[in-house]
C-alpha positions, 0 to 999 in steps of 0.5 A, spaced: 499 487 454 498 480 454 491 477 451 490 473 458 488 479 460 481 482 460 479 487 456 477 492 462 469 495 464 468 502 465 461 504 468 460 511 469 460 509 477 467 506 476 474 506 475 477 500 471 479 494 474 481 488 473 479 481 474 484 475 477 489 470 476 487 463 477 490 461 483 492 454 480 496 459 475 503 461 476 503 467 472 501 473 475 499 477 468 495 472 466 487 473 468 481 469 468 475 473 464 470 474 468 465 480 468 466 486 473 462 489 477 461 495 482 456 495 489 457 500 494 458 495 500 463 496 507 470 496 505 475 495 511 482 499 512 487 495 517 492 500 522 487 505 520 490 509 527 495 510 522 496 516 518 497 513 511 491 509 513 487 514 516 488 519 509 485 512 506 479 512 509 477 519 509 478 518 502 474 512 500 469 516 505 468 520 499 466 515 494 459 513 498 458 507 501 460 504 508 467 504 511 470 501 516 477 503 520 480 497 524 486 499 529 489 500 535 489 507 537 486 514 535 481 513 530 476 519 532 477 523 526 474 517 523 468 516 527 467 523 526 468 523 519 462 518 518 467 511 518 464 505 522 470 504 527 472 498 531 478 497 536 484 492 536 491 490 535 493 486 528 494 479 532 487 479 535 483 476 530 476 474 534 475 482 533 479 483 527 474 476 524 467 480 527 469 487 524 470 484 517 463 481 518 459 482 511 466 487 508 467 485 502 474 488 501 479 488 506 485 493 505 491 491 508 497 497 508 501 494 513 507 496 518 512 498 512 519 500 512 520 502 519 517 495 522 523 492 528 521 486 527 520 483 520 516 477 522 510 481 524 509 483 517 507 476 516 504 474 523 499 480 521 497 477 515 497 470 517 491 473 523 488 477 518 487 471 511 484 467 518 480 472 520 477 473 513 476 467 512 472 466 517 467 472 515 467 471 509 471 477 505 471 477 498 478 480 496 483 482 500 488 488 497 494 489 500 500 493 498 508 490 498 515 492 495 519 493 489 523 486 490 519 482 495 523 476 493 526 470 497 533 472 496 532 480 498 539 483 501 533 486 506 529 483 511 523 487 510 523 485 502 524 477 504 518 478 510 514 481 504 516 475 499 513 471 504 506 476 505 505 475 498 505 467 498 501 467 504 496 472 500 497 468 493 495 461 496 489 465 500 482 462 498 480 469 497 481 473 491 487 477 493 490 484 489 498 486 490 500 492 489 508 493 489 508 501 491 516 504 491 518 509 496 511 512 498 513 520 499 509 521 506 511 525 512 513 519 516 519 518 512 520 526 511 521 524 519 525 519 518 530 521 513 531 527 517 532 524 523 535 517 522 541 518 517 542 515 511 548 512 510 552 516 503 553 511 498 544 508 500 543 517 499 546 515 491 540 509 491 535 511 484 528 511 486 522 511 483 519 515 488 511 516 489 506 521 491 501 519 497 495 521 494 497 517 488 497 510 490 491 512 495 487 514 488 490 507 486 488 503 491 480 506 491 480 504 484 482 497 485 477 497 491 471 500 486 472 495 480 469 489 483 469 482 480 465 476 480 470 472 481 471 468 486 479 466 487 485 469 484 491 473 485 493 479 482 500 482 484 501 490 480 506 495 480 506 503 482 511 506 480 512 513 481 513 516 473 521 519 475 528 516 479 531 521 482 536 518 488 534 518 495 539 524 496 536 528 489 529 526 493 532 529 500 533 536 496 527 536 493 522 536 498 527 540 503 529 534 508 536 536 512 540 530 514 541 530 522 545 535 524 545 540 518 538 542 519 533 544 525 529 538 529 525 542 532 517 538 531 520 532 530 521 526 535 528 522 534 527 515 533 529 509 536 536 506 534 534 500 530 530 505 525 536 507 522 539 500 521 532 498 518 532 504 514 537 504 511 537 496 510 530 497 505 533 504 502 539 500 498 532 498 494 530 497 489 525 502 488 522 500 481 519 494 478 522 491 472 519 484 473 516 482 466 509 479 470 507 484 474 502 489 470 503 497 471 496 498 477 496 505 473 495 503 466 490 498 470 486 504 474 486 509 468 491 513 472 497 517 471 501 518 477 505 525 478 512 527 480 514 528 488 513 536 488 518 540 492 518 542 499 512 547 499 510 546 491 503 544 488 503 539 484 501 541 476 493 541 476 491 541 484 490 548 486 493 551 493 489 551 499 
């Protein structure tokens, strides 16, 4: 690893963490040598009506501190777990400023792949960098995709180039976590009801566990620095490729028309075009200056198990 990098505190409280890059930097490996530290103070989760979101809050309710859930539909599960809950749509920024009032770190998921337009991942984010500059948040983390670059064959991988731009020029120190395909039941759902075209079933992926990458995120959320500016992008792949079609098998997904739908809702026709346009990848991170988050968080991810398998080390319930 690079010498600009800062050799990493352990507290007995903490995860690892990582400092920041200075924003009159280009290099996103390197990192400004501030002492880091952690406070229980709010933590604020974006579309926390959502279900990624929702696990991720009840799992940063389990570190202790103040949570808050931001979204627009049913959060009762949260408010009944503890969280502070406060309704809105990701373009109302006078509410989406007044929850962020005293947070310290925002956590910004986004709408993923399946988002019919595009430009509402940068719209999101544009509303949110205001609404945190008008509260006064210290860091925002966000996630991304392997590949998020100008030129991407896919729209959703062009709109998160723009994502990461706005969020690297943002005056608040920001941290970018590249996540490759993040094995979860919406996209079970969607695989099996959508259709992915043959020669996007042969796409290698690097797929990875959704409890993983939460237990990423909850380790950058508790390594917290001084710092004051910064950008910092990190990669999260999973530790094996596998094709999308060998993915598919594993975990027990039938294509349409080749197993049951019953329980699953038949998505709307753009779905299957979106889908397919960002599954043709790439699903992994071979950018030099995007450090591996894993290695940053001290935290070895695990294989996507098969369809009703536990995972090696976690008991079954």
């Amino acid at each position: 690893m690079s010498s600009c990098v800062v050799d990493l505190l352990r507290t007995p409280s903490c995860h690892d963490g990582a400092s920041y890059v200075p924003k009159d930097d280009s290099r996103r490996g390197s990192v400004e040598q501030a002492p880091l530290v952690c406070r229980i103070v709010p933590v604020l989760v974006t579309s926390a009506h959502r279900s990624l979101e929702r696990r991720l809050v009840l799992r940063l309710l389990e570190e202790g501190g103040e949570v808050r859930a931001y979204g627009h539909g049913d959060t009762s599960v949260l408010r009944a777990a503890g969280a502070f809950v406060a309704s809105g749509t990701p373009d109302d920024e006078g509410r989406l400023d007044a929850a962020c009032t005293d947070v310290h770190t925002v956590v910004h998921v986004g709408t993923g792949l399946l988002t019919q337009d595009p430009d509402d991942l940068i719209r999101d984010v544009e509303v949110l960098l205001r609404a945190v500059a008008g509260a006064q948040v210290r860091r925002v983390i966000a996630l991304s995709l392997p590949g998020a670059v100008a030129t991407a064959r896919d729209p959703i991988r062009r709109a998160m180039a723009e994502v990461e731009q706005r969020l690297a020029d943002a005056a608040v120190p920001t941290v970018v976590i590249r996540a490759s395909l993040v094995a979860t039941p919406g996209l079970a759902d969607a695989l099996a009801t959508a259709g992915v075209d043959p020669d996007t079933q042969r796409t290698p992926v690097a797929a990875v566990r959704a409890e993983d990458l939460l237990e990423l995120i909850v380790a950058f959320d508790q390594a917290r620095s001084r710092s004051a500016s910064g950008h910092l992008v990190v990669s999260a792949d999973g530790p094996e490729r596998l094709t999308i079609a060998e993915l598919m098998e594993r975990q027990g997904i039938e294509a349409p028309g080749q197993g049951s739908l019953v329980g699953r809702r038949l998505p709307p026709a753009w779905v299957a075009e979106r889908l397919d346009e960002a599954l043709r990848g790439p699903w992994w991170n071979d950018d030099p200056v995007v450090f591996d988050g894993w290695g940053f968080a001290g935290f070895e991810p695990r294989p996507v198990p098969g369809a009703g398998e536990t995972p090696p080390g976690e008991a079954s319930t």
